[in-house]
N, CA, C and O atoms as a Maestro MAE file, in Angstrom:
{
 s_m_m2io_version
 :::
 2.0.0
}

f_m_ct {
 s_m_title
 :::
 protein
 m_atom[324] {
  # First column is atom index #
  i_m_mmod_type
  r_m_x_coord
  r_m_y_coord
  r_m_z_coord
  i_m_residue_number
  s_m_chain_name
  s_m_pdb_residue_name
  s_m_pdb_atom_name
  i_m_atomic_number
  :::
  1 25 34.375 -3.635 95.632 1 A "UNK " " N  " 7
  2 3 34.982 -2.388 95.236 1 A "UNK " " CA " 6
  3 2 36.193 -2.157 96.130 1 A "UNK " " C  " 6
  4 15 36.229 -2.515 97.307 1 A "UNK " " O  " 8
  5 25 37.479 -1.346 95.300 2 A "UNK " " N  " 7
  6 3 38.269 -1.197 96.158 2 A "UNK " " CA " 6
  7 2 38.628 -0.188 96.104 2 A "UNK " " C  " 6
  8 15 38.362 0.299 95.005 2 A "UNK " " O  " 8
  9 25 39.177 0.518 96.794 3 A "UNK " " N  " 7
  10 3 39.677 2.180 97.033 3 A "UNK " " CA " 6
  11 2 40.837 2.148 96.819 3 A "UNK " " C  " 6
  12 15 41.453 1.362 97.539 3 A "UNK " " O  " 8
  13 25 41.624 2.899 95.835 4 A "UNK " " N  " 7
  14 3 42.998 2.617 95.313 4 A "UNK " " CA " 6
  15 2 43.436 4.251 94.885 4 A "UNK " " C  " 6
  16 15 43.165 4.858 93.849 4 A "UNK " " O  " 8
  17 25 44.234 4.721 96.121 5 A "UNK " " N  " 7
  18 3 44.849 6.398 96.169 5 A "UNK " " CA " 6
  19 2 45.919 6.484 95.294 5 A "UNK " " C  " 6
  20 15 46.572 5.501 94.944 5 A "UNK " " O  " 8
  21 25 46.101 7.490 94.968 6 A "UNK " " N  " 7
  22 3 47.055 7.978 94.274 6 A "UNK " " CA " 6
  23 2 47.962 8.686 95.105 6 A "UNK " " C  " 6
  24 15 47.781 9.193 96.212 6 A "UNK " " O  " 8
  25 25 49.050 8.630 94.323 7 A "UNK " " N  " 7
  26 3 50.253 9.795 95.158 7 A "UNK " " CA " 6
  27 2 50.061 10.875 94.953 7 A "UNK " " C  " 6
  28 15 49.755 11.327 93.849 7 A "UNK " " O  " 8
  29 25 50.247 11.725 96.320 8 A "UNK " " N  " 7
  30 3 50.184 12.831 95.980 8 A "UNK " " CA " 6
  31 2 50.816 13.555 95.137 8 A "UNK " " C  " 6
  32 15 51.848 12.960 94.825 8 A "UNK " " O  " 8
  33 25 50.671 15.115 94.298 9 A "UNK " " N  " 7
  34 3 51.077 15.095 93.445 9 A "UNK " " CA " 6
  35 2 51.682 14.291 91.845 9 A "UNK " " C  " 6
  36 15 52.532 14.730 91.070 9 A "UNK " " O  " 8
  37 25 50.859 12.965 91.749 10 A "UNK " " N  " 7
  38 3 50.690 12.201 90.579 10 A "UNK " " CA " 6
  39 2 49.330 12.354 90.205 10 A "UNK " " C  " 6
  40 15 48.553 11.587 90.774 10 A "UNK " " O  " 8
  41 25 48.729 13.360 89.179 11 A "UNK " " N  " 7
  42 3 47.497 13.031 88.661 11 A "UNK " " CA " 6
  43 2 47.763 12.206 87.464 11 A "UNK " " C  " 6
  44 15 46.912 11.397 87.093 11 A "UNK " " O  " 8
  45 25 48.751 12.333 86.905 12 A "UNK " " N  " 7
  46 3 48.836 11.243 85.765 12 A "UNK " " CA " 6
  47 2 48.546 9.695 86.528 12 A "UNK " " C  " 6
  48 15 48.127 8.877 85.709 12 A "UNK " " O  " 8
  49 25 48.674 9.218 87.761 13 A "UNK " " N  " 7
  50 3 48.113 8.151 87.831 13 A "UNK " " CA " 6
  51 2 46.646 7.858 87.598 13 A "UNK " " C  " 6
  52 15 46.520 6.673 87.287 13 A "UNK " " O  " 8
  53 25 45.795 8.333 87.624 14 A "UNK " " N  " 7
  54 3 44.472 8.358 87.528 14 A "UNK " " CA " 6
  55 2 43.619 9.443 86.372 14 A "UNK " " C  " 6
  56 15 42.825 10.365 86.554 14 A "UNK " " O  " 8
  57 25 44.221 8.820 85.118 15 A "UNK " " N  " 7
  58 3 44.016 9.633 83.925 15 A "UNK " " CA " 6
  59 2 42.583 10.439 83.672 15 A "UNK " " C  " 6
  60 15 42.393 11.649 83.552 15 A "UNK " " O  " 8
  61 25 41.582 9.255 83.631 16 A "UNK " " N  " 7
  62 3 40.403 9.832 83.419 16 A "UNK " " CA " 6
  63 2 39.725 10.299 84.174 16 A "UNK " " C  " 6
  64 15 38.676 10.710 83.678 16 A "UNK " " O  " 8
  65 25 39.879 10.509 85.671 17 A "UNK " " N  " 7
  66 3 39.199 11.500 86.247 17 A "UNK " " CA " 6
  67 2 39.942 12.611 86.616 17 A "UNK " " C  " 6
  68 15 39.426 13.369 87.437 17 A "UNK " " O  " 8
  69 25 41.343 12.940 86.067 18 A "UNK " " N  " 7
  70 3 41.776 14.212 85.947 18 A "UNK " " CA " 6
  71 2 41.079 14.282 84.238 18 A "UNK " " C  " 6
  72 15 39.941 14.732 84.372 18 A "UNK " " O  " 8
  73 25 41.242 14.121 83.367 19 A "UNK " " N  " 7
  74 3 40.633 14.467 82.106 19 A "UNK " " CA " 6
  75 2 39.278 14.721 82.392 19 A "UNK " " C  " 6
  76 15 38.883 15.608 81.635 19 A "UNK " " O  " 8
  77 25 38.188 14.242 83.330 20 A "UNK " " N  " 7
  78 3 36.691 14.827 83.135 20 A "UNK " " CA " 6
  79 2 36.844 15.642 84.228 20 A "UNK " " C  " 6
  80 15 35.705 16.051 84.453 20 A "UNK " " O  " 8
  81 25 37.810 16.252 85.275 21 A "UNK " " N  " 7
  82 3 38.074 16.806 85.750 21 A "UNK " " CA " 6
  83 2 38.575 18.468 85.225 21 A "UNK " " C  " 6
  84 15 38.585 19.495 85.904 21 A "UNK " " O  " 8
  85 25 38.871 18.323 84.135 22 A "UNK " " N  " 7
  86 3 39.911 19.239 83.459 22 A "UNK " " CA " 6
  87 2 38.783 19.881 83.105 22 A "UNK " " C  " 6
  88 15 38.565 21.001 83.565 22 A "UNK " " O  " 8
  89 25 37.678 19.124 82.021 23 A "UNK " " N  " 7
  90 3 36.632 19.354 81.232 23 A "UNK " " CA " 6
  91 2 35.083 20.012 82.023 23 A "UNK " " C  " 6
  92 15 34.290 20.834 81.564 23 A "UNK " " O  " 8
  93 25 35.064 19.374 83.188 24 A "UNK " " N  " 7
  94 3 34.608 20.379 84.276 24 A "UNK " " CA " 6
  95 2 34.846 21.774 84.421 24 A "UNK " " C  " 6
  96 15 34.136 22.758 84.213 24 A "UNK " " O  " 8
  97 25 36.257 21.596 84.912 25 A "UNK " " N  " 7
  98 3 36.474 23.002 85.459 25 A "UNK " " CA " 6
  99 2 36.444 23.637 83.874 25 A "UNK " " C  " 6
  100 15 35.404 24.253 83.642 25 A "UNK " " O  " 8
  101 25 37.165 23.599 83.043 26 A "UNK " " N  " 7
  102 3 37.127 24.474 81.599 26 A "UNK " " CA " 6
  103 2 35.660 24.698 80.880 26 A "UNK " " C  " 6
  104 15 35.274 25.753 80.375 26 A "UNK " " O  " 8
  105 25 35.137 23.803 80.933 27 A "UNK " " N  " 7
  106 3 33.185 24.206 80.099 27 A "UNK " " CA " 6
  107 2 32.615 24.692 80.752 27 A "UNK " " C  " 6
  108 15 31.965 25.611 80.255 27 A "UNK " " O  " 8
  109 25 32.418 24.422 82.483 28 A "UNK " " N  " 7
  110 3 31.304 24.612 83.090 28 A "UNK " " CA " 6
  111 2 31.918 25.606 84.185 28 A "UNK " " C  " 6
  112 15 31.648 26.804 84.093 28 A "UNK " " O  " 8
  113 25 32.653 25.188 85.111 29 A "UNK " " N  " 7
  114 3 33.175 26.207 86.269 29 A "UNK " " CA " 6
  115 2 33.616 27.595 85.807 29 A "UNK " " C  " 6
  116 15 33.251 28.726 86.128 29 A "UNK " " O  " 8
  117 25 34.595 27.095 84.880 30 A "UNK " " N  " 7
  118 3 35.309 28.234 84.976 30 A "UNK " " CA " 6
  119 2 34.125 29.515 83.554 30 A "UNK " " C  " 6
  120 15 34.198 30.738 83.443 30 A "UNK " " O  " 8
  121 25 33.482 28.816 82.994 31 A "UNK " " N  " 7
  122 3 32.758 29.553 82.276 31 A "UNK " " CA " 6
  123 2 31.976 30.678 83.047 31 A "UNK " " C  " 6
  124 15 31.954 31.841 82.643 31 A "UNK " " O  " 8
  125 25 31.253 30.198 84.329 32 A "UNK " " N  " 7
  126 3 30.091 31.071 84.732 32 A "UNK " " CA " 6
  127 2 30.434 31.168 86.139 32 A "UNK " " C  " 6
  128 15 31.214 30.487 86.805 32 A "UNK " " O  " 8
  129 25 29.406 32.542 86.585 33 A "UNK " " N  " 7
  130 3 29.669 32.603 87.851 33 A "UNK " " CA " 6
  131 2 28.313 32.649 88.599 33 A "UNK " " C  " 6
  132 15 27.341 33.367 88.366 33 A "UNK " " O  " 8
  133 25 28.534 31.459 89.806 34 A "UNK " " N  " 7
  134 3 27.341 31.100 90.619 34 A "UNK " " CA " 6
  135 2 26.811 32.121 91.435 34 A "UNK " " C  " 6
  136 15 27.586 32.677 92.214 34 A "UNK " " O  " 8
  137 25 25.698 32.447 91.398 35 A "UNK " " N  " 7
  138 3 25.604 33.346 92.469 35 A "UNK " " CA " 6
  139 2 25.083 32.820 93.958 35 A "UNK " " C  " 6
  140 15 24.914 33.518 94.958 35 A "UNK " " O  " 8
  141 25 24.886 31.455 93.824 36 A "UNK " " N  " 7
  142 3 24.287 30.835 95.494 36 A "UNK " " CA " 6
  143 2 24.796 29.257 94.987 36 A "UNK " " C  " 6
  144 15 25.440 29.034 93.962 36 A "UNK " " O  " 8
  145 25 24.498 28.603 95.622 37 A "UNK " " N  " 7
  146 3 25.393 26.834 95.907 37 A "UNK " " CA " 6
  147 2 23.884 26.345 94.749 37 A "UNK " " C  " 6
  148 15 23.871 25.926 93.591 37 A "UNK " " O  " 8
  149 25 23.182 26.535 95.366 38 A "UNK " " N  " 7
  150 3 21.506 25.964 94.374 38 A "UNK " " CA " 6
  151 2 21.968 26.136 93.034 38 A "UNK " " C  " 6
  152 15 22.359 25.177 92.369 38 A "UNK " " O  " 8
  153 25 21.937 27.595 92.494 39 A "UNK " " N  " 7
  154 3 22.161 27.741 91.057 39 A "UNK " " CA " 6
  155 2 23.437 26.857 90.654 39 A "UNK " " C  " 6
  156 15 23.260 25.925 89.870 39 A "UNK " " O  " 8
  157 25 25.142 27.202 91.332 40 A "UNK " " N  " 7
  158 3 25.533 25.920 90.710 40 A "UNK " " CA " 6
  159 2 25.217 24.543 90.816 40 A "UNK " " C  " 6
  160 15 25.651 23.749 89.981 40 A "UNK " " O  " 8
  161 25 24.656 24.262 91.558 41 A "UNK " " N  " 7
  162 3 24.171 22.643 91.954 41 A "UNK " " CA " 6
  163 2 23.156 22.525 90.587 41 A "UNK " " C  " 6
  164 15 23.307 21.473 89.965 41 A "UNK " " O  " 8
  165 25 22.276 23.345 90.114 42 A "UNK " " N  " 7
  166 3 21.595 23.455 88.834 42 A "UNK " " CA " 6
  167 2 22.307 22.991 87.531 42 A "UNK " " C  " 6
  168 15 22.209 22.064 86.727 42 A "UNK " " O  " 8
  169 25 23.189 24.266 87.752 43 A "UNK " " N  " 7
  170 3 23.893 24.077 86.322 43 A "UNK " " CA " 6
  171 2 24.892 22.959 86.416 43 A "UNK " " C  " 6
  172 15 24.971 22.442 85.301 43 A "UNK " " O  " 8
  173 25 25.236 22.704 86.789 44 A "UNK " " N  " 7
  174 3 26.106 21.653 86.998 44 A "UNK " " CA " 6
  175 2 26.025 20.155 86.616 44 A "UNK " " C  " 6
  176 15 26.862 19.356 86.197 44 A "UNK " " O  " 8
  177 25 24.166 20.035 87.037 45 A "UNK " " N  " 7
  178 3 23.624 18.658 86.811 45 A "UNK " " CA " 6
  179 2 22.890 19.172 85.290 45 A "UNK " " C  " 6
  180 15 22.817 18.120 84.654 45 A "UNK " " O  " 8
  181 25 22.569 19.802 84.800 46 A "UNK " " N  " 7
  182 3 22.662 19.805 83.319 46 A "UNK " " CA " 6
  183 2 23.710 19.612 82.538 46 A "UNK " " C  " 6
  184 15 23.598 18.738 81.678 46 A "UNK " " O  " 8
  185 25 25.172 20.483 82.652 47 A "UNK " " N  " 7
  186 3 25.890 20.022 82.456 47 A "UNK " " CA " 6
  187 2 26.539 18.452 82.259 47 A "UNK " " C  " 6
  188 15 27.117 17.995 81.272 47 A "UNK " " O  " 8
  189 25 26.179 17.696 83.767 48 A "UNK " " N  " 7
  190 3 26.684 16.492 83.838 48 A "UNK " " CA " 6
  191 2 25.802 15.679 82.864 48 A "UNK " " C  " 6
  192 15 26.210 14.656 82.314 48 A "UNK " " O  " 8
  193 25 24.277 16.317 82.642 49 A "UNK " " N  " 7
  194 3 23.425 15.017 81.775 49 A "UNK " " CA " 6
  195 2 23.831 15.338 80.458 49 A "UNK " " C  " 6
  196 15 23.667 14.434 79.639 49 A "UNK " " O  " 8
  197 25 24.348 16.457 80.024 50 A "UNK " " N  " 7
  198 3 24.531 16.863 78.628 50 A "UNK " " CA " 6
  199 2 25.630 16.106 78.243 50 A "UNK " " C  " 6
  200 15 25.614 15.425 77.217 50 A "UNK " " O  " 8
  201 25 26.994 16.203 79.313 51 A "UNK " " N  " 7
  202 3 27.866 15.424 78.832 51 A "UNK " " CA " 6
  203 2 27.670 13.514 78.996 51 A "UNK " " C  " 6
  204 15 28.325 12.673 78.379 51 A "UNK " " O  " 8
  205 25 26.823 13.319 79.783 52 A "UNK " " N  " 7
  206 3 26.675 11.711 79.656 52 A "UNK " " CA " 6
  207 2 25.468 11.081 78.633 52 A "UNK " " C  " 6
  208 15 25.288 9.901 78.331 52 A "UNK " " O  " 8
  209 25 24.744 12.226 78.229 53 A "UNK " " N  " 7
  210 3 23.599 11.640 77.596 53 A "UNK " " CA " 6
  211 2 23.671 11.857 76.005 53 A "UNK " " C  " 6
  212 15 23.324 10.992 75.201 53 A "UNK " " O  " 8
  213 25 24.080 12.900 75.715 54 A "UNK " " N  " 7
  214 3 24.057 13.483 74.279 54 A "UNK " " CA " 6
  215 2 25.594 13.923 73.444 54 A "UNK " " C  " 6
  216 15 25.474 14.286 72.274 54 A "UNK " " O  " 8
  217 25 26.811 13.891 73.970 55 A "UNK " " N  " 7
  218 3 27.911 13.541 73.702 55 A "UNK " " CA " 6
  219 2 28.636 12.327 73.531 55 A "UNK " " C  " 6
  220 15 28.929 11.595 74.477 55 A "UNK " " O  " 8
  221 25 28.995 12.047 72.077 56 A "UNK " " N  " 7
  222 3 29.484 10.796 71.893 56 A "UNK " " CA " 6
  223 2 30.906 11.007 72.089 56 A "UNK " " C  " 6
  224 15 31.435 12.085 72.359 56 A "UNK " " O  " 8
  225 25 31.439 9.966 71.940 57 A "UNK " " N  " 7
  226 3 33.209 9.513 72.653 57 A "UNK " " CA " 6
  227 2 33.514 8.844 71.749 57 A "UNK " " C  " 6
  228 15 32.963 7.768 71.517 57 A "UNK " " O  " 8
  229 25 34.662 9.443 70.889 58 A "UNK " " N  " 7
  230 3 35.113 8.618 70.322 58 A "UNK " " CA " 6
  231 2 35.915 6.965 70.836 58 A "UNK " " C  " 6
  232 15 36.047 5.902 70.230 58 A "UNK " " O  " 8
  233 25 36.309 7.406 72.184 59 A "UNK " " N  " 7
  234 3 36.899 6.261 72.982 59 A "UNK " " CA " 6
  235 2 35.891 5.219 72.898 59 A "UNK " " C  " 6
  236 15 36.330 4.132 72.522 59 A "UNK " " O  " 8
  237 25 34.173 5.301 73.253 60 A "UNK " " N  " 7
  238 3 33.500 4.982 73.688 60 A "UNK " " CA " 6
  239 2 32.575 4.148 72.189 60 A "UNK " " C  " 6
  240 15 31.438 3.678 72.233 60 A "UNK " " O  " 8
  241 25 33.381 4.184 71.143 61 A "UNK " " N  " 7
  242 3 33.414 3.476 69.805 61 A "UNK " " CA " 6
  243 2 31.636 4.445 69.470 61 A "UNK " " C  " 6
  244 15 30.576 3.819 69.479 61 A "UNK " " O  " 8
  245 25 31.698 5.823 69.236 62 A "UNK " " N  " 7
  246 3 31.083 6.254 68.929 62 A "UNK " " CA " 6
  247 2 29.441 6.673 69.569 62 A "UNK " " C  " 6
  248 15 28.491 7.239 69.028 62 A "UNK " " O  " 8
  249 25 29.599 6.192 70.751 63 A "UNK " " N  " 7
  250 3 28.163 6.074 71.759 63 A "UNK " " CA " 6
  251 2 28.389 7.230 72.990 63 A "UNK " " C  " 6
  252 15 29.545 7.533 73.282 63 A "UNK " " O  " 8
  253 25 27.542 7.700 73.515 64 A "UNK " " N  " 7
  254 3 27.183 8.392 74.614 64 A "UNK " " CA " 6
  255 2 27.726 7.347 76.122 64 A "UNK " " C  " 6
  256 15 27.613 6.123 76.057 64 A "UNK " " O  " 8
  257 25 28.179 7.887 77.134 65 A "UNK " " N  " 7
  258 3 28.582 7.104 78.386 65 A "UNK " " CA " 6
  259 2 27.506 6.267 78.922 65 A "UNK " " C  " 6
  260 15 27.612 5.162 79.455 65 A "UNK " " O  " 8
  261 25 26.379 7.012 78.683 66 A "UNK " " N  " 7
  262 3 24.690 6.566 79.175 66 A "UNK " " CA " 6
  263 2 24.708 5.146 78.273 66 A "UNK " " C  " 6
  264 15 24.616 4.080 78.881 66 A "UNK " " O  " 8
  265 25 24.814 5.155 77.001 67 A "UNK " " N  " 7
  266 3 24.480 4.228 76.331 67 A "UNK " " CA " 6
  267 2 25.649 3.314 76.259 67 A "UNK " " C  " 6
  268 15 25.512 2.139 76.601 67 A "UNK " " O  " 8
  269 25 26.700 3.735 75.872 68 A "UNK " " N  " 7
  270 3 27.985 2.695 76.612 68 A "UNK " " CA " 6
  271 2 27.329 1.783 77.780 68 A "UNK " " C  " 6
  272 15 27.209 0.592 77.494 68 A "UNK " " O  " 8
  273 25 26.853 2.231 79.165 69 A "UNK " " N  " 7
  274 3 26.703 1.953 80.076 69 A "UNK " " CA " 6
  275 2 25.971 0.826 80.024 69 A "UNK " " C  " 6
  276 15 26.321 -0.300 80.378 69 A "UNK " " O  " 8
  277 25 24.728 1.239 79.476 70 A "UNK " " N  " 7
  278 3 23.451 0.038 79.378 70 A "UNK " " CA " 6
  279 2 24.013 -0.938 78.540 70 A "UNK " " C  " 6
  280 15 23.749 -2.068 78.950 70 A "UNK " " O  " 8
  281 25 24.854 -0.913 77.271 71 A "UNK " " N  " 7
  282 3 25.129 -1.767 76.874 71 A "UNK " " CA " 6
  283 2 26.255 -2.574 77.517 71 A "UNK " " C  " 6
  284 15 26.185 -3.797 77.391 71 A "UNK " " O  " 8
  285 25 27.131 -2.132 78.088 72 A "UNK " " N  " 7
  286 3 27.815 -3.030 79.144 72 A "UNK " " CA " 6
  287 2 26.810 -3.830 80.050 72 A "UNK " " C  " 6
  288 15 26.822 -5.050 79.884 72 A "UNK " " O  " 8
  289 25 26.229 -3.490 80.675 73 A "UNK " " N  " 7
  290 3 25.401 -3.443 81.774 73 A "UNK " " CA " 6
  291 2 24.568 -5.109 81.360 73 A "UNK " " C  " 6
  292 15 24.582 -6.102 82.087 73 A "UNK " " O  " 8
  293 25 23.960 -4.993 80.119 74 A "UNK " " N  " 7
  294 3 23.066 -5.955 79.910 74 A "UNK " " CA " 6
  295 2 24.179 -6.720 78.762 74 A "UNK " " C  " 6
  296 15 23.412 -7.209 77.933 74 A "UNK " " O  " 8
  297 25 25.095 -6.930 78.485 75 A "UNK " " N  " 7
  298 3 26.192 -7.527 78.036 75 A "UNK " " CA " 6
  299 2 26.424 -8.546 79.671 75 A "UNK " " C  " 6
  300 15 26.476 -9.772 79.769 75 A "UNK " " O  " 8
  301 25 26.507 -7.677 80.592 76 A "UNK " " N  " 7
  302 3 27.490 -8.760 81.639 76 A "UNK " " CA " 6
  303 2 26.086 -9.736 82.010 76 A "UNK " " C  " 6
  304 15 26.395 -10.861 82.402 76 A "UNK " " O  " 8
  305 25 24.541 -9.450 81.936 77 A "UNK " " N  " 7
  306 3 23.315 -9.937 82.549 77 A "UNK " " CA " 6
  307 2 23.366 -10.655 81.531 77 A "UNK " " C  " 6
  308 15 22.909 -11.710 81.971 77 A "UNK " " O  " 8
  309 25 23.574 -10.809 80.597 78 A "UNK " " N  " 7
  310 3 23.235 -11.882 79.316 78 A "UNK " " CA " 6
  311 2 24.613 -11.916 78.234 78 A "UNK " " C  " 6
  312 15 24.757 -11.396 77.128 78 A "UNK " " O  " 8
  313 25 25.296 -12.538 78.847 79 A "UNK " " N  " 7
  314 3 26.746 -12.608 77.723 79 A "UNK " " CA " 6
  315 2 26.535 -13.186 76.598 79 A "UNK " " C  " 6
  316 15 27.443 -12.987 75.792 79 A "UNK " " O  " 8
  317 25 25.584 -13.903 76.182 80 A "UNK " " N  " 7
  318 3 25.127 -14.465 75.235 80 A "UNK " " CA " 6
  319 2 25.447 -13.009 73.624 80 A "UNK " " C  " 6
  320 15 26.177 -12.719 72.675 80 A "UNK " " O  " 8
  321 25 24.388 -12.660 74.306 81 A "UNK " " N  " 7
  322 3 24.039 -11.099 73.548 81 A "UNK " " CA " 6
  323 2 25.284 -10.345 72.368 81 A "UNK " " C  " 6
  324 15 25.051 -9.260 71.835 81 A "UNK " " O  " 8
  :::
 }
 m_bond[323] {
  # First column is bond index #
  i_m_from
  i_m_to
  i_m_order
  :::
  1 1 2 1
  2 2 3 1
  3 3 4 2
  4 3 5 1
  5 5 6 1
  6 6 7 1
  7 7 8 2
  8 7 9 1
  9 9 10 1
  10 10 11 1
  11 11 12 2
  12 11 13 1
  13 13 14 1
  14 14 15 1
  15 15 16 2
  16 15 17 1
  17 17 18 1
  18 18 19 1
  19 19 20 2
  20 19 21 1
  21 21 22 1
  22 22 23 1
  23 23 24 2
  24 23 25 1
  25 25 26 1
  26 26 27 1
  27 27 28 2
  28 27 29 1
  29 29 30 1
  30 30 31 1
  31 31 32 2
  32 31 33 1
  33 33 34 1
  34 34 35 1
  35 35 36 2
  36 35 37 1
  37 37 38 1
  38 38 39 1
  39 39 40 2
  40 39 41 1
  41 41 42 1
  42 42 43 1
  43 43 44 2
  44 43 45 1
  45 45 46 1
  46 46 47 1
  47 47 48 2
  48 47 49 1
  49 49 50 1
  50 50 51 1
  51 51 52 2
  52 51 53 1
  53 53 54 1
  54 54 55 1
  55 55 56 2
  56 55 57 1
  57 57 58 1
  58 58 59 1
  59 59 60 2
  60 59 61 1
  61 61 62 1
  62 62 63 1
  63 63 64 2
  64 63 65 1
  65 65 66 1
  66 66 67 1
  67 67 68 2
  68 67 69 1
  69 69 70 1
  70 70 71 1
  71 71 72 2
  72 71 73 1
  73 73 74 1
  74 74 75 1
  75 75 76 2
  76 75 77 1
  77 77 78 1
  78 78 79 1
  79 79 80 2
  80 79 81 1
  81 81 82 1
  82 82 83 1
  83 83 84 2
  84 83 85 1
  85 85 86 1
  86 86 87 1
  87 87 88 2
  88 87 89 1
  89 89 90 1
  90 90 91 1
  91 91 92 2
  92 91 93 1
  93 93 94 1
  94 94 95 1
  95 95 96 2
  96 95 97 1
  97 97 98 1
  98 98 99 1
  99 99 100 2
  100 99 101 1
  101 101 102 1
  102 102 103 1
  103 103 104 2
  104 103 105 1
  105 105 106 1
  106 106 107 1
  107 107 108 2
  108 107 109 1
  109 109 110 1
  110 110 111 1
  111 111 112 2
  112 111 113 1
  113 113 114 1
  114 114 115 1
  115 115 116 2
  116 115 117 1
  117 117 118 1
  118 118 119 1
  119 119 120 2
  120 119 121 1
  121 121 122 1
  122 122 123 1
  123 123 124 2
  124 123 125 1
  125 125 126 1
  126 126 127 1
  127 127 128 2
  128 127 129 1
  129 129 130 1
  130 130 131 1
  131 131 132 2
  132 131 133 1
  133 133 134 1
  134 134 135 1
  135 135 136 2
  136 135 137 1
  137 137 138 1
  138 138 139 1
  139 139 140 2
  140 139 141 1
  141 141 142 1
  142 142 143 1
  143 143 144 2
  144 143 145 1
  145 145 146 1
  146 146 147 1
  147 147 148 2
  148 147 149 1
  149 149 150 1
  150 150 151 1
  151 151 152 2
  152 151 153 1
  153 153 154 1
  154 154 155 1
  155 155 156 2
  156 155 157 1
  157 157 158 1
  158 158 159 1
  159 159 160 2
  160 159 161 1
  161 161 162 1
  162 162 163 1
  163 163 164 2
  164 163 165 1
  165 165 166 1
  166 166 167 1
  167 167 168 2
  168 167 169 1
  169 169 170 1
  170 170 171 1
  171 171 172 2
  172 171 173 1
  173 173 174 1
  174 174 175 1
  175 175 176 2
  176 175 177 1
  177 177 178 1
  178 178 179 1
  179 179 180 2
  180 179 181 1
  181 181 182 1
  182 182 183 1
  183 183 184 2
  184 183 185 1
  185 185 186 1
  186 186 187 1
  187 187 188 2
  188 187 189 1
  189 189 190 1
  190 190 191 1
  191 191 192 2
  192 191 193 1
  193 193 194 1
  194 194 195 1
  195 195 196 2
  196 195 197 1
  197 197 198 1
  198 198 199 1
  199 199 200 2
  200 199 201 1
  201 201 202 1
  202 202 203 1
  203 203 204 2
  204 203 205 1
  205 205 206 1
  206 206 207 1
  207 207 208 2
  208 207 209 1
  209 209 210 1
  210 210 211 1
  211 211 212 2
  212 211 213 1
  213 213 214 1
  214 214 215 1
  215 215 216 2
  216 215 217 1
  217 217 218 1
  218 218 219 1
  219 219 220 2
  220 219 221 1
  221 221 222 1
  222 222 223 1
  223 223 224 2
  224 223 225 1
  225 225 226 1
  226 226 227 1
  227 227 228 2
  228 227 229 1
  229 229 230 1
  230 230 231 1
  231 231 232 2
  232 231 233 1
  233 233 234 1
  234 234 235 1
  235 235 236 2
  236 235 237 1
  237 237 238 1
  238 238 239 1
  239 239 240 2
  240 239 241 1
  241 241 242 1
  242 242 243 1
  243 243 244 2
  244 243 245 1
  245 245 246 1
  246 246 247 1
  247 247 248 2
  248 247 249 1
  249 249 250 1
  250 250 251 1
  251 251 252 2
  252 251 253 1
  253 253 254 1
  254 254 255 1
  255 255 256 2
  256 255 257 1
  257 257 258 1
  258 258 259 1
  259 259 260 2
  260 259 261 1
  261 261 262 1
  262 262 263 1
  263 263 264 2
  264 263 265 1
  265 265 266 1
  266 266 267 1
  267 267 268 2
  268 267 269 1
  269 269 270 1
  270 270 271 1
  271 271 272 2
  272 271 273 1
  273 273 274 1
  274 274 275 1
  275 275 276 2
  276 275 277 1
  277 277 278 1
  278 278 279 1
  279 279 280 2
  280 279 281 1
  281 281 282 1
  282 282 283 1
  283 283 284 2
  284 283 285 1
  285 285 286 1
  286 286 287 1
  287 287 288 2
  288 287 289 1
  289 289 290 1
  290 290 291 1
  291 291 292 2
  292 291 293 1
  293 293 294 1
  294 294 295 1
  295 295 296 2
  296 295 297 1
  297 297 298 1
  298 298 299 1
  299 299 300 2
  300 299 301 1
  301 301 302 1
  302 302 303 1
  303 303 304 2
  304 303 305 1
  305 305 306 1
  306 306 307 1
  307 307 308 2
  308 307 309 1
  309 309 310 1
  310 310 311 1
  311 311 312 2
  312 311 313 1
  313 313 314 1
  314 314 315 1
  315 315 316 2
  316 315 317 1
  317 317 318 1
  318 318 319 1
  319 319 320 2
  320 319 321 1
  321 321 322 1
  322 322 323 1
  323 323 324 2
  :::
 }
}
């Protein structure tokens, strides 16, 4: 793995984690207000499973990130497949 920064002030270098960045703060942050670190730490990880488990992507040729994932995953363990 390699660690590869961006310039400051360039988020267009690093597209998709300003885009699930964006989608964060707009659905979930900016929707509600936490009243202690626990409750957002709560909502937050529902949030995160809702969007990786049960939202499909069109990028993602119609699959969930979860399921994208596994199928990469056991694609690279058995290229055959």
């Amino acid at each position: 793995m390699q660690l590869r920064l961006i310039q400051p002030g360039k988020p267009n270098q690093n597209v998709y984690v300003e885009s699930f960045n964006g989608r964060l703060r707009g659905e979930c942050l900016n929707e509600h207000w936490f009243i202690h670190l626990l409750h957002a730490g709560t909502f937050i990880e529902t949030w995160r499973r809702e969007y990786n488990e049960e939202r499909p992507k069109k990028a993602l040729g119609g699959l969930t990130p979860s399921t994208y994932a596994k199928r990469l995953a056991s694609t690279a363990i058995n290229p055959g497949l």
